[in-house]
mmJSON file of the N, C-alpha and C atoms, coordinates in Angstrom:
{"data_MODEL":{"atom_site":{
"group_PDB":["ATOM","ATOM","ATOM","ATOM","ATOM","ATOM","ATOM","ATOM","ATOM","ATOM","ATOM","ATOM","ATOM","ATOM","ATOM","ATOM","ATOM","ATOM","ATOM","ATOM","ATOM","ATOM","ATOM","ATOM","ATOM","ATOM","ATOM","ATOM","ATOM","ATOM","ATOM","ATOM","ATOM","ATOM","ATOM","ATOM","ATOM","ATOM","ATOM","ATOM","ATOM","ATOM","ATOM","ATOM","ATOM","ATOM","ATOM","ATOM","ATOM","ATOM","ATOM","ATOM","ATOM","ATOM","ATOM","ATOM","ATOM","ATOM","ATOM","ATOM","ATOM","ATOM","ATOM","ATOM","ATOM","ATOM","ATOM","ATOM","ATOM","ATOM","ATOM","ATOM","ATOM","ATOM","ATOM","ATOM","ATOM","ATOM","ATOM","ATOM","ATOM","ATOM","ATOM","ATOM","ATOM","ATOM","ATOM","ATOM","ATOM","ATOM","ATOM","ATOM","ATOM","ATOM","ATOM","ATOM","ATOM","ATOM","ATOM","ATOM","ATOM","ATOM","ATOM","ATOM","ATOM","ATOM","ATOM","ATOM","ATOM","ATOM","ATOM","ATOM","ATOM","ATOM","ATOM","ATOM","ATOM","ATOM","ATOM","ATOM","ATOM","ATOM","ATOM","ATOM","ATOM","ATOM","ATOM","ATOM","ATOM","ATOM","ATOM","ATOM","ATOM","ATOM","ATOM","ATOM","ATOM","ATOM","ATOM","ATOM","ATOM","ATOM","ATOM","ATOM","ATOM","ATOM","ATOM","ATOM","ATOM","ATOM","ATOM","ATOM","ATOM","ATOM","ATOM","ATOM","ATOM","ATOM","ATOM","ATOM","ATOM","ATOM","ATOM","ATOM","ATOM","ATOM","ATOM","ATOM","ATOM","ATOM","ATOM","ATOM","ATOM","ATOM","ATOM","ATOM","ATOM","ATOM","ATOM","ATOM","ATOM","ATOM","ATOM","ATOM","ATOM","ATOM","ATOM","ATOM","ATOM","ATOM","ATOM","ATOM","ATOM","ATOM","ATOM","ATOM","ATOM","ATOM","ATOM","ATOM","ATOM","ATOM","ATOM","ATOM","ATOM","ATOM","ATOM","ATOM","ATOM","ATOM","ATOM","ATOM","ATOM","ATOM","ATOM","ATOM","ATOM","ATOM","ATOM","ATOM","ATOM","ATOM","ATOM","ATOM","ATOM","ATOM","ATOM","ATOM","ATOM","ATOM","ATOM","ATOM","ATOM","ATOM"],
"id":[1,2,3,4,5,6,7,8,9,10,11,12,13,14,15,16,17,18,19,20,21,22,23,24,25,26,27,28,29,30,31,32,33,34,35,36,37,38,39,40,41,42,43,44,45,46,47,48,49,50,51,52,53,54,55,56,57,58,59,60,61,62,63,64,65,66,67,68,69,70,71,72,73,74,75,76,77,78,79,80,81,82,83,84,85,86,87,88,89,90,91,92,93,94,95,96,97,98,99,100,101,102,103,104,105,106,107,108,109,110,111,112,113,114,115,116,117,118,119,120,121,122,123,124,125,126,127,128,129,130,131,132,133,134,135,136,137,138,139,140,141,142,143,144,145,146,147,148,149,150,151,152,153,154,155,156,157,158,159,160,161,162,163,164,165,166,167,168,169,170,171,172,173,174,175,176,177,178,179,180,181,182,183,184,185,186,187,188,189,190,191,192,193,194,195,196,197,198,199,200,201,202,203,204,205,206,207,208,209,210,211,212,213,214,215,216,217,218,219,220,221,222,223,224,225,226,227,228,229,230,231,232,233,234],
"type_symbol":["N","C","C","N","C","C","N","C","C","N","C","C","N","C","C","N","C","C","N","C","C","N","C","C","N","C","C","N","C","C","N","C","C","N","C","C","N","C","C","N","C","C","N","C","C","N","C","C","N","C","C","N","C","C","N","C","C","N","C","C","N","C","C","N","C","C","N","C","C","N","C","C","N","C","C","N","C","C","N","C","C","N","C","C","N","C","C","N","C","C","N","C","C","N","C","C","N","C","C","N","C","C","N","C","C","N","C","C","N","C","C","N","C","C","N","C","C","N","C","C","N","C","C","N","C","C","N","C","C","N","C","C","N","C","C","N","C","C","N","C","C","N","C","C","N","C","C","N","C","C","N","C","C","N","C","C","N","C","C","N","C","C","N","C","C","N","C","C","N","C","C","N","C","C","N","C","C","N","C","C","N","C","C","N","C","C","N","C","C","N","C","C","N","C","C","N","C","C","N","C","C","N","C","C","N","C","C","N","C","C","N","C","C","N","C","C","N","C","C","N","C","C","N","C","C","N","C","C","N","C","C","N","C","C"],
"label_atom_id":["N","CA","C","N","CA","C","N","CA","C","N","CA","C","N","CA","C","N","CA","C","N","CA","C","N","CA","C","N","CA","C","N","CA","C","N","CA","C","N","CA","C","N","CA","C","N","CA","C","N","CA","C","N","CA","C","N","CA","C","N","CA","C","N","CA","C","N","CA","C","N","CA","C","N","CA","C","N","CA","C","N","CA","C","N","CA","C","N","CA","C","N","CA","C","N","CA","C","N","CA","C","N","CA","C","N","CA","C","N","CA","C","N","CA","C","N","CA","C","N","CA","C","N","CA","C","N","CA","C","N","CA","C","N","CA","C","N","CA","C","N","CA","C","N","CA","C","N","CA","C","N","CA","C","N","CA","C","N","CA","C","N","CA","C","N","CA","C","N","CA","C","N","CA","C","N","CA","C","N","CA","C","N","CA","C","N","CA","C","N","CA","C","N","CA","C","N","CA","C","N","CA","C","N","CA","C","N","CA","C","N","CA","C","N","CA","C","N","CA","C","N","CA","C","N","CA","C","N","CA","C","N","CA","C","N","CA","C","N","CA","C","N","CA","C","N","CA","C","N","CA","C","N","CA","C","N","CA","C","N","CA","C","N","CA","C","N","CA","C","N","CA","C"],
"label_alt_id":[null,null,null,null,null,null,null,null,null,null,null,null,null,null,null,null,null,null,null,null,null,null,null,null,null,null,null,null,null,null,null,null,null,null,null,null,null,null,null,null,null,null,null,null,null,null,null,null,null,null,null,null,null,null,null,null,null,null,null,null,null,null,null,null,null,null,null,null,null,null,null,null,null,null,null,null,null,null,null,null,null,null,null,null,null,null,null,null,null,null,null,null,null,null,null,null,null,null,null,null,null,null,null,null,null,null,null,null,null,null,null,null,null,null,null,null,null,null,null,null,null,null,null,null,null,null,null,null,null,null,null,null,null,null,null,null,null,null,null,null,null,null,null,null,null,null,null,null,null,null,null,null,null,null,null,null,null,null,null,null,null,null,null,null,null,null,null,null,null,null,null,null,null,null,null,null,null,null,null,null,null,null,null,null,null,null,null,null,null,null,null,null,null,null,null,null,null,null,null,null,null,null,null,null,null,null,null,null,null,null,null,null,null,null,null,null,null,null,null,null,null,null,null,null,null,null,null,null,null,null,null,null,null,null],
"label_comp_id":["UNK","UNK","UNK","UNK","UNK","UNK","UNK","UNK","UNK","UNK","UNK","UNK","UNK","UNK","UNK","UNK","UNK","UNK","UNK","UNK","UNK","UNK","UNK","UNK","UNK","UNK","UNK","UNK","UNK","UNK","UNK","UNK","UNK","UNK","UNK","UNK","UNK","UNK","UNK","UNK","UNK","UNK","UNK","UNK","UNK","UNK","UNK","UNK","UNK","UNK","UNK","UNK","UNK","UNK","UNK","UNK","UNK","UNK","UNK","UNK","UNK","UNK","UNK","UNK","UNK","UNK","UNK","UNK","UNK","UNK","UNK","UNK","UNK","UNK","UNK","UNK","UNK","UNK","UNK","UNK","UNK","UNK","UNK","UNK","UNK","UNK","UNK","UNK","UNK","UNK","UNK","UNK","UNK","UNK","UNK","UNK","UNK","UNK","UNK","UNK","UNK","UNK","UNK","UNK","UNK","UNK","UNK","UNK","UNK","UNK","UNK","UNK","UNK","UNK","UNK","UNK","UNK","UNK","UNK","UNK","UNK","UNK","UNK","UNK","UNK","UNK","UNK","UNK","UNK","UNK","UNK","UNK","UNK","UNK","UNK","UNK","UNK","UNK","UNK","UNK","UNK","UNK","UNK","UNK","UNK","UNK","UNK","UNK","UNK","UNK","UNK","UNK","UNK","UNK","UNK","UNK","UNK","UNK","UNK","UNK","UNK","UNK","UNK","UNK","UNK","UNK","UNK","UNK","UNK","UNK","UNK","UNK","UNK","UNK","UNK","UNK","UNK","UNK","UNK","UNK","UNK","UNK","UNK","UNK","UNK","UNK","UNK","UNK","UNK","UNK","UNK","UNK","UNK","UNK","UNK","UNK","UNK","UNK","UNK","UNK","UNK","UNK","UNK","UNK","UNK","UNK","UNK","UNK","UNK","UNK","UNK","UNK","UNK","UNK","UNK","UNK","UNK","UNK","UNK","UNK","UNK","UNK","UNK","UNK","UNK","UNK","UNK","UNK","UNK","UNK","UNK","UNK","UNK","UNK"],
"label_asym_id":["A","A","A","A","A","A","A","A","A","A","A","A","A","A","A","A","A","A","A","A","A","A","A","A","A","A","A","A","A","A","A","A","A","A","A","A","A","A","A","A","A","A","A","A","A","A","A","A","A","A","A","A","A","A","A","A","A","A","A","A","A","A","A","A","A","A","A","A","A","A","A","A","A","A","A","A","A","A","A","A","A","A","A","A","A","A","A","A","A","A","A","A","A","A","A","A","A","A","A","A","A","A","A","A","A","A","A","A","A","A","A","A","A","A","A","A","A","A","A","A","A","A","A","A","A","A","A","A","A","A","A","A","A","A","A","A","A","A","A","A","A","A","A","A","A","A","A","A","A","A","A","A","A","A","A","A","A","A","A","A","A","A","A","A","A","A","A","A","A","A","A","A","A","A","A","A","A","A","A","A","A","A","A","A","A","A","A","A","A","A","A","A","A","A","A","A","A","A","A","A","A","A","A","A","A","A","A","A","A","A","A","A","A","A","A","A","A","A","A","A","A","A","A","A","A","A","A","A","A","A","A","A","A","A"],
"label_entity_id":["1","1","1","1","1","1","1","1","1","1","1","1","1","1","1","1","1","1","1","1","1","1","1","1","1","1","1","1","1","1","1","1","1","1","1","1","1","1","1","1","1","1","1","1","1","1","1","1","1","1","1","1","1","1","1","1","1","1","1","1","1","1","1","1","1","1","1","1","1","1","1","1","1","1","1","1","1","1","1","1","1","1","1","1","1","1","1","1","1","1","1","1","1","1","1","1","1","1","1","1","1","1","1","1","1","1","1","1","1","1","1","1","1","1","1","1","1","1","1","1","1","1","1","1","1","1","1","1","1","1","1","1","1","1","1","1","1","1","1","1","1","1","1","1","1","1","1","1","1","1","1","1","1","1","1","1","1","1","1","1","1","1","1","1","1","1","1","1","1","1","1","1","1","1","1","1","1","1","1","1","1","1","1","1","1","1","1","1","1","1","1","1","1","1","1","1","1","1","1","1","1","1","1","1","1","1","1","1","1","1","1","1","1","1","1","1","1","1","1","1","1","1","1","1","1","1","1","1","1","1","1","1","1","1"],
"label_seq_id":[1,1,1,2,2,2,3,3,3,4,4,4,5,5,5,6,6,6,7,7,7,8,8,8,9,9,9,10,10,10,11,11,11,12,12,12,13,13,13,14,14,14,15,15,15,16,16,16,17,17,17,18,18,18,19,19,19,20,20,20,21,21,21,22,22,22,23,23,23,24,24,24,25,25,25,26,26,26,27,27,27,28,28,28,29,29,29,30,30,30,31,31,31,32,32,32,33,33,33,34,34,34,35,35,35,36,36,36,37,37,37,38,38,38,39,39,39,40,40,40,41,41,41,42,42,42,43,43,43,44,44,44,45,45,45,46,46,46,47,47,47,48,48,48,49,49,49,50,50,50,51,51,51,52,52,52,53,53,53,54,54,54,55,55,55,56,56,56,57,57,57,58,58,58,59,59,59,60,60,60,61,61,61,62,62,62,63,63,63,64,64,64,65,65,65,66,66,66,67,67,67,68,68,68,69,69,69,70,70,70,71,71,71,72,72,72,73,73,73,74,74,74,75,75,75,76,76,76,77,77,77,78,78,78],
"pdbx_PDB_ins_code":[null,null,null,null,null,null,null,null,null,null,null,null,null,null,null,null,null,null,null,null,null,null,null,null,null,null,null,null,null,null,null,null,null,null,null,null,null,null,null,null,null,null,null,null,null,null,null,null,null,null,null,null,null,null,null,null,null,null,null,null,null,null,null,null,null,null,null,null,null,null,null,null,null,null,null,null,null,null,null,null,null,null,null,null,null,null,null,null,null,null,null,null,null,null,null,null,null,null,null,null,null,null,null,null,null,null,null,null,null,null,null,null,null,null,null,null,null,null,null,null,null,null,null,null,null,null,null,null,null,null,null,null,null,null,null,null,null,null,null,null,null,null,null,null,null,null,null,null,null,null,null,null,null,null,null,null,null,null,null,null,null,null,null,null,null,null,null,null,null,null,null,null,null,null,null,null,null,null,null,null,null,null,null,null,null,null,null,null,null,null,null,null,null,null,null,null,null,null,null,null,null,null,null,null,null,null,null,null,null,null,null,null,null,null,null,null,null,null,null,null,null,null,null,null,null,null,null,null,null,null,null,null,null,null],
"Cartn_x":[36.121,34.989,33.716,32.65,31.625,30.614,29.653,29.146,27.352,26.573,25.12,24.679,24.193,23.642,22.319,21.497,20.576,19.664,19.419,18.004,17.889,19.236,19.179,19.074,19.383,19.004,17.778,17.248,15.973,14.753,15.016,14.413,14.64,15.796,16.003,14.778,15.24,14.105,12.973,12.261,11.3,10.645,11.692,11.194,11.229,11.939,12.248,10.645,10.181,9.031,7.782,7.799,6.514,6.354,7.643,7.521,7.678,7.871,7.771,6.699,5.873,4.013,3.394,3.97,3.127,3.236,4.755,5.088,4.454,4.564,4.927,3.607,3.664,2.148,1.138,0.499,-0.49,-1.269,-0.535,-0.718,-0.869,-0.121,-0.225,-1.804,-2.08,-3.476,-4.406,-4.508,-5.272,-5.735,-4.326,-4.771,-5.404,-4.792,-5.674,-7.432,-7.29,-8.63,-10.119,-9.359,-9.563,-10.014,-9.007,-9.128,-10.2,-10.294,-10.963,-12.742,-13.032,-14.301,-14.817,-14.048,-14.671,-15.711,-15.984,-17.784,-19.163,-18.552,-19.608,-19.511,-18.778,-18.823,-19.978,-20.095,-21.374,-21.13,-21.669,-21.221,-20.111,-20.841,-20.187,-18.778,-18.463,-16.94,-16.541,-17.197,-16.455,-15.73,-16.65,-15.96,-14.843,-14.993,-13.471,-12.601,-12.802,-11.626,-11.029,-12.025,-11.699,-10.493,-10.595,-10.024,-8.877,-8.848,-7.431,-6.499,-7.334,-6.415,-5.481,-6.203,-5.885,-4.966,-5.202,-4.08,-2.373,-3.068,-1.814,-1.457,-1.75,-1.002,0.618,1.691,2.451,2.778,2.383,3.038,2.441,0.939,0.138,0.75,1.633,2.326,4.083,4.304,6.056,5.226,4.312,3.833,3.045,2.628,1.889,2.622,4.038,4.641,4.545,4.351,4.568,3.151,1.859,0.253,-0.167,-0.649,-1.545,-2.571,-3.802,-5.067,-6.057,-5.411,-6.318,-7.011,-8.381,-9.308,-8.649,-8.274,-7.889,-9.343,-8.468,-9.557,-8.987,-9.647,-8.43,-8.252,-6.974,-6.081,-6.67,-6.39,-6.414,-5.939,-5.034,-4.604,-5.458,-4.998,-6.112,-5.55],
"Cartn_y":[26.58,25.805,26.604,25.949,26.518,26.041,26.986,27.222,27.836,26.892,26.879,28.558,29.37,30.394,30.397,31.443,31.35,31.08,31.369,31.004,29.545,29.125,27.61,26.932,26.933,26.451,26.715,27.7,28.122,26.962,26.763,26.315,24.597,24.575,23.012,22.519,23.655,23.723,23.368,24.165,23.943,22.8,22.517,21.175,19.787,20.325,18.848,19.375,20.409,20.299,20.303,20.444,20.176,18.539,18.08,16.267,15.617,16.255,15.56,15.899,17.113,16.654,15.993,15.642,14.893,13.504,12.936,11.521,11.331,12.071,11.683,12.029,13.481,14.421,13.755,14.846,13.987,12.627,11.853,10.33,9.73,10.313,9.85,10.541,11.682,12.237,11.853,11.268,10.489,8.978,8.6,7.315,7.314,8.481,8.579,8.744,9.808,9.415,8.725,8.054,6.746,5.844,5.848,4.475,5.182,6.38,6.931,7.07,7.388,7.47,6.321,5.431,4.307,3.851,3.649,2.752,4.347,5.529,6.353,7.346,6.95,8.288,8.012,9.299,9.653,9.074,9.333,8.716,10.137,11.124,12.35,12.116,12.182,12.04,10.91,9.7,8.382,8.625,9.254,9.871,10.712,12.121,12.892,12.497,11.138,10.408,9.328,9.28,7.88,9.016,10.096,10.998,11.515,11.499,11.857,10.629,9.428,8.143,7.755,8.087,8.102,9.213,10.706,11.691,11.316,10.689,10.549,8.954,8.436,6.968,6.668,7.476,6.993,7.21,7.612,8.46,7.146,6.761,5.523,4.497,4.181,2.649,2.81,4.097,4.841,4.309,4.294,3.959,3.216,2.225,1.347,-0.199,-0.238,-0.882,-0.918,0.55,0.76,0.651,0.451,0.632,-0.69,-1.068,-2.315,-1.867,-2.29,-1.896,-2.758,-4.174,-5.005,-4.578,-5.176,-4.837,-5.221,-4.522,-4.966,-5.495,-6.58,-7.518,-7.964,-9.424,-10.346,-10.828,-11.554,-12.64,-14.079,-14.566,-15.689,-17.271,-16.735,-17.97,-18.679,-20.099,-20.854,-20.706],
"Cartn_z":[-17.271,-16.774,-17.01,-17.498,-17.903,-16.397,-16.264,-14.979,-16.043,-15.547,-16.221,-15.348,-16.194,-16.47,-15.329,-14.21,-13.896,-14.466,-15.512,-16.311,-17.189,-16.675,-16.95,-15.798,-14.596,-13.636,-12.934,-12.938,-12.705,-13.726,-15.067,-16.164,-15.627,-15.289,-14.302,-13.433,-12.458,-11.431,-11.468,-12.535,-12.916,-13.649,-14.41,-15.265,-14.116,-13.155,-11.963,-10.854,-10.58,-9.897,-11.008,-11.571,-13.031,-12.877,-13.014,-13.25,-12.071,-11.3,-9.685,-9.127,-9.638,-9.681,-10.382,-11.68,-12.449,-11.599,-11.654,-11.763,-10.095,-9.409,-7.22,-7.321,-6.868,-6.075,-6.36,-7.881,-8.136,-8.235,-8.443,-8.645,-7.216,-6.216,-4.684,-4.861,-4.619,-4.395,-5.247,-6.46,-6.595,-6.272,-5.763,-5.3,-3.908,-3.138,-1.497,-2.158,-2.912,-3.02,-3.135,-4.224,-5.153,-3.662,-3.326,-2.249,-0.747,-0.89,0.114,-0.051,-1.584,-2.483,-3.273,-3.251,-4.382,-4.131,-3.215,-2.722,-2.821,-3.001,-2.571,-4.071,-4.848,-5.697,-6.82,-7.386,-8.176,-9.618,-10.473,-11.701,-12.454,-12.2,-12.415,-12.199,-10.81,-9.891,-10.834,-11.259,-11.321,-12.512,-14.08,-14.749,-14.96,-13.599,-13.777,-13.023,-12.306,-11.711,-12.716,-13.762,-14.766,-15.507,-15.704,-16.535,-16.32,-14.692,-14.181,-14.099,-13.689,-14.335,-15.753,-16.672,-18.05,-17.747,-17.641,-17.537,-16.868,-15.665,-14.551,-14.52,-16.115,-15.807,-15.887,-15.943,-16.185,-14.524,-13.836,-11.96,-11.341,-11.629,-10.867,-11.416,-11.95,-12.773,-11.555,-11.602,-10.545,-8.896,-8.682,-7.778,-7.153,-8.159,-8.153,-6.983,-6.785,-6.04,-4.733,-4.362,-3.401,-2.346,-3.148,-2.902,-2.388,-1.341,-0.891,-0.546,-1.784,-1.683,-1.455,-0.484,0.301,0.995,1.429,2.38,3.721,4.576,5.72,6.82,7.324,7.839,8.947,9.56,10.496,10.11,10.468,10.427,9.768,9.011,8.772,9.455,10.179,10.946,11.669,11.581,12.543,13.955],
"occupancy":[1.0,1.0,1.0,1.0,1.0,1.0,1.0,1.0,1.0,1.0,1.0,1.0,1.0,1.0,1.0,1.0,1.0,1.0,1.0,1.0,1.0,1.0,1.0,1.0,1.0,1.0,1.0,1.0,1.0,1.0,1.0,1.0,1.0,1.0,1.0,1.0,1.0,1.0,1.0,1.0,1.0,1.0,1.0,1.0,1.0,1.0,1.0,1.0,1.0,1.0,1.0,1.0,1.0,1.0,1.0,1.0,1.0,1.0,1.0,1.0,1.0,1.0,1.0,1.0,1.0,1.0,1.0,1.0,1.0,1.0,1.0,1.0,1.0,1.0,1.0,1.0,1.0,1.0,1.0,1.0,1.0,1.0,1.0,1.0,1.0,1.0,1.0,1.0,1.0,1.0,1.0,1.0,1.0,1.0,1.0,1.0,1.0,1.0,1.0,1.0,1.0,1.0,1.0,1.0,1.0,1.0,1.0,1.0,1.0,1.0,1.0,1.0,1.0,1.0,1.0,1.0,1.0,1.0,1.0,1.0,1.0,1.0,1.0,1.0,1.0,1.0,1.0,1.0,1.0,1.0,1.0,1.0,1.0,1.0,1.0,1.0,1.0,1.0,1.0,1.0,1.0,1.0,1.0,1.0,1.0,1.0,1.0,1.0,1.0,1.0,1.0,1.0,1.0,1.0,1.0,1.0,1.0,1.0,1.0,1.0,1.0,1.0,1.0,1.0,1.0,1.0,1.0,1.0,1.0,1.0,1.0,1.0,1.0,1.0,1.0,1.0,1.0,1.0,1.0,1.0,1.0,1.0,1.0,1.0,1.0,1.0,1.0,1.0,1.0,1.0,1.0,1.0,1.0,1.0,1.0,1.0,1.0,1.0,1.0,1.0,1.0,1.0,1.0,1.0,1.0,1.0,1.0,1.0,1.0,1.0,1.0,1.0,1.0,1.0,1.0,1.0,1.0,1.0,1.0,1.0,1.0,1.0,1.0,1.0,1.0,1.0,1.0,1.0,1.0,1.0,1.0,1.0,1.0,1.0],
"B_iso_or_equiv":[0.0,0.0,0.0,0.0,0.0,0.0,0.0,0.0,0.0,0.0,0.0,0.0,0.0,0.0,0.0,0.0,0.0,0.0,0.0,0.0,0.0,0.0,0.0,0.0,0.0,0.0,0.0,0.0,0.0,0.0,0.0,0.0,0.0,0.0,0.0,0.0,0.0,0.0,0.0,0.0,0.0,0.0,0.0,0.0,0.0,0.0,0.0,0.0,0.0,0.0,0.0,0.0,0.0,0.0,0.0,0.0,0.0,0.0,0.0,0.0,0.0,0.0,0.0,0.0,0.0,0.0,0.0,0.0,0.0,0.0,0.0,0.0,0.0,0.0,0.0,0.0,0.0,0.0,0.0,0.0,0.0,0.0,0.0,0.0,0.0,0.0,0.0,0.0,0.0,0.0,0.0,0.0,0.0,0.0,0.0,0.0,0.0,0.0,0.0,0.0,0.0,0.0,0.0,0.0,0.0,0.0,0.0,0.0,0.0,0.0,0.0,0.0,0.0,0.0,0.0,0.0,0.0,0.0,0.0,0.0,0.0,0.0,0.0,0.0,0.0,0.0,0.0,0.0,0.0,0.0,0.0,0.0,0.0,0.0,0.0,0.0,0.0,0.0,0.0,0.0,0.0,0.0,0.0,0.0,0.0,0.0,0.0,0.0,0.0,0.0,0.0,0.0,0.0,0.0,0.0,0.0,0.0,0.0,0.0,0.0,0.0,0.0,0.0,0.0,0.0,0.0,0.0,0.0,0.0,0.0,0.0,0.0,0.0,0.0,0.0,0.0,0.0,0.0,0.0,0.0,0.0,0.0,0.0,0.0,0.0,0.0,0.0,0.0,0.0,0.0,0.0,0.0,0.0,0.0,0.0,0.0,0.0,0.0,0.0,0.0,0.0,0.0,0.0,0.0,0.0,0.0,0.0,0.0,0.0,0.0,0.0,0.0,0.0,0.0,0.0,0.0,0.0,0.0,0.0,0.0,0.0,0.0,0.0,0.0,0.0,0.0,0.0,0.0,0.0,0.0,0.0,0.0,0.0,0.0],
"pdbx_formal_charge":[null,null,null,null,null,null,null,null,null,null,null,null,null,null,null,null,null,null,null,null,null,null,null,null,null,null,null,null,null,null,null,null,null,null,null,null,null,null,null,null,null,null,null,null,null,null,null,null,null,null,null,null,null,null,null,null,null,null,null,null,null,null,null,null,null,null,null,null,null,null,null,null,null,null,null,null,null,null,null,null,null,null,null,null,null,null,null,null,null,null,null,null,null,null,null,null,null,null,null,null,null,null,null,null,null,null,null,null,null,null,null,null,null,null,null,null,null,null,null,null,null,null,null,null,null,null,null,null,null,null,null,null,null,null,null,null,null,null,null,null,null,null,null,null,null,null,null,null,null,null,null,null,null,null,null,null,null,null,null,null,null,null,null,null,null,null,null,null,null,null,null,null,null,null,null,null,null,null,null,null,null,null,null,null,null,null,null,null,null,null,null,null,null,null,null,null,null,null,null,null,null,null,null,null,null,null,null,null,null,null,null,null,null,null,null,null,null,null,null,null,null,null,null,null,null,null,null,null,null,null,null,null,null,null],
"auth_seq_id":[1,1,1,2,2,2,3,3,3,4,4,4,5,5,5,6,6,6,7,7,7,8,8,8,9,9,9,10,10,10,11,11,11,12,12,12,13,13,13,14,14,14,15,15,15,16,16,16,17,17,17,18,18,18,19,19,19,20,20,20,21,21,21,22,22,22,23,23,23,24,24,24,25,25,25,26,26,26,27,27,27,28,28,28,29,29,29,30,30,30,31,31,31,32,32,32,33,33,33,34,34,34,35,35,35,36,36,36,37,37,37,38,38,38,39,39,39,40,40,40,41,41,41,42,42,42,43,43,43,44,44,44,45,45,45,46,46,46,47,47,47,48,48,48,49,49,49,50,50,50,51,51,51,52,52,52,53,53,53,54,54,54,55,55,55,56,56,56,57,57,57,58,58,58,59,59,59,60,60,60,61,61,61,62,62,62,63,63,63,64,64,64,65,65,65,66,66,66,67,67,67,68,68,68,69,69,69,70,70,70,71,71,71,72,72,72,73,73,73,74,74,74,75,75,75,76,76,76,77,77,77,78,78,78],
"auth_comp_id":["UNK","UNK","UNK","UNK","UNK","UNK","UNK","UNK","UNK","UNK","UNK","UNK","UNK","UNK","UNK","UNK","UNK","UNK","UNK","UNK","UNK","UNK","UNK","UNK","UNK","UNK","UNK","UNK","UNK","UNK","UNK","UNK","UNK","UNK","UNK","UNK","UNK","UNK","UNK","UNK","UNK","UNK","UNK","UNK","UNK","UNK","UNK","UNK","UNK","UNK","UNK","UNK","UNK","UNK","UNK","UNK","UNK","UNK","UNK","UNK","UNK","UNK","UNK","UNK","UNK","UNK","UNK","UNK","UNK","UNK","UNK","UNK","UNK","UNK","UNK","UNK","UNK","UNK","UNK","UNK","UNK","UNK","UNK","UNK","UNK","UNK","UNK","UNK","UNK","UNK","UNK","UNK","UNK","UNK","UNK","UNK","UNK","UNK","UNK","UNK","UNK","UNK","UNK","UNK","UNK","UNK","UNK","UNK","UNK","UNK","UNK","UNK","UNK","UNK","UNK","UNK","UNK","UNK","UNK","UNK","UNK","UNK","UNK","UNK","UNK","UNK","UNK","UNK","UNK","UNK","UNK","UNK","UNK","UNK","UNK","UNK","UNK","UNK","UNK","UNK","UNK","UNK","UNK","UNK","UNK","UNK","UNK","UNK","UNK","UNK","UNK","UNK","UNK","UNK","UNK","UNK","UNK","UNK","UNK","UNK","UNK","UNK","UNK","UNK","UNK","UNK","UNK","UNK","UNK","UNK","UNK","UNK","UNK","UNK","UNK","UNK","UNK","UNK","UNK","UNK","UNK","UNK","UNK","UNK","UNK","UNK","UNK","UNK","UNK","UNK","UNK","UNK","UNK","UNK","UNK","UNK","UNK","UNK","UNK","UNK","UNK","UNK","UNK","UNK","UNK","UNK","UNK","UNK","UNK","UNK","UNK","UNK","UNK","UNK","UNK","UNK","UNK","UNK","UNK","UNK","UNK","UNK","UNK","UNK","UNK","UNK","UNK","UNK","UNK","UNK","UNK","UNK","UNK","UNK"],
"auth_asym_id":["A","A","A","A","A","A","A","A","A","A","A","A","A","A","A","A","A","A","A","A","A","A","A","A","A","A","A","A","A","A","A","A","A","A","A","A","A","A","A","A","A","A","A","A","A","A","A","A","A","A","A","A","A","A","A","A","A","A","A","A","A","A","A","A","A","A","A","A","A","A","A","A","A","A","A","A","A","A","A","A","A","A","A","A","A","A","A","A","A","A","A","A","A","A","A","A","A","A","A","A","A","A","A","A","A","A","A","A","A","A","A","A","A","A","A","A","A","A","A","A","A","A","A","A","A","A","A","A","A","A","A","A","A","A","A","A","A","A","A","A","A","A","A","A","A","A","A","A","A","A","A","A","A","A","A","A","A","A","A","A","A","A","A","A","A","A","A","A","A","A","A","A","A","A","A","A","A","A","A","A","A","A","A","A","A","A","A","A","A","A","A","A","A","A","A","A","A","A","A","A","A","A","A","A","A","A","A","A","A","A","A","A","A","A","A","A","A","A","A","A","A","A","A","A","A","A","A","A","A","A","A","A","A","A"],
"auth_atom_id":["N","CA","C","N","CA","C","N","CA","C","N","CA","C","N","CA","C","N","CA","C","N","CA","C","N","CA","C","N","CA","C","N","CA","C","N","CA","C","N","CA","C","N","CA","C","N","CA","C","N","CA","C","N","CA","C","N","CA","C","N","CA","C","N","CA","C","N","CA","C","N","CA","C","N","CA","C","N","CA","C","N","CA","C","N","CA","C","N","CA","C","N","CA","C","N","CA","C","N","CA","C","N","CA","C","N","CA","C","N","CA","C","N","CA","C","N","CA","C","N","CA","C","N","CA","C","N","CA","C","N","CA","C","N","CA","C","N","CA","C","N","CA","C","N","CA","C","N","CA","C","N","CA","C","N","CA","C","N","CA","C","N","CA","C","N","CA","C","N","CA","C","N","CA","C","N","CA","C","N","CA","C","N","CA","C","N","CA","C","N","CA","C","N","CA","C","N","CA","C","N","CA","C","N","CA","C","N","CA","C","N","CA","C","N","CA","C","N","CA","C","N","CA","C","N","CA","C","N","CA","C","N","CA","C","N","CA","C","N","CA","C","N","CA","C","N","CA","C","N","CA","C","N","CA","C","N","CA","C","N","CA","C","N","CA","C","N","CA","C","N","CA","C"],
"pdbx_PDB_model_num":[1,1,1,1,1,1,1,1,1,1,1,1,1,1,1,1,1,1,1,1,1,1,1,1,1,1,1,1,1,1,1,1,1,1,1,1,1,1,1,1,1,1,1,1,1,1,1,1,1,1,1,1,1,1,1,1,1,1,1,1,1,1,1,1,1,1,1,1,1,1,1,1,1,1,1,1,1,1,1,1,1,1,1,1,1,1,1,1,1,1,1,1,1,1,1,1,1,1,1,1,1,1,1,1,1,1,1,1,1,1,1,1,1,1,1,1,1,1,1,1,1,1,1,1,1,1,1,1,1,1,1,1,1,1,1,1,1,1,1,1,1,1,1,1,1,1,1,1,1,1,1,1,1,1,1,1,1,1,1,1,1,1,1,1,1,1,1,1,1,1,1,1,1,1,1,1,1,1,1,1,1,1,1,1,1,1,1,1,1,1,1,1,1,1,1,1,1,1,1,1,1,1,1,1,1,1,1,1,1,1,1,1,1,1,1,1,1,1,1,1,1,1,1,1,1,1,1,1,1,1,1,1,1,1]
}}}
């Protein structure tokens, strides 16, 4: 029985927290943001947020399901 080497599991490791910041972390923290700054940011910000979008689109599409970015309000019922 073959049994993976430390420096292959370590190299595991790593490749599973590299892409579980790309795809999860980041993409969550840009969307808190996003949704926290949108009415107030500068043109500056609006740009290196336009930039981290383009960077981090494939994590904001893994999570895009899970996001309700309605204006919360009242009720509609009569």
């Amino acid at each position: 029985m073959l049994l993976p080497s430390l420096d292959t599991l370590l190299l595991l490791g790593l490749y599973g927290a590299l892409g579980g910041t790309y795809l999860i972390v980041a993409p969550a923290a840009l969307m808190a943001w996003l949704h926290r700054r949108w009415h107030t940011m500068g043109k500056v910000e609006r740009l290196f947020t336009y930039g981290l979008v383009f960077l981090l689109f494939p994590g904001l599409i893994l999570l895009s399901p899970f996001v309700n970015l309605r204006p919360m309000g009242g009720s509609n019922k009569p």
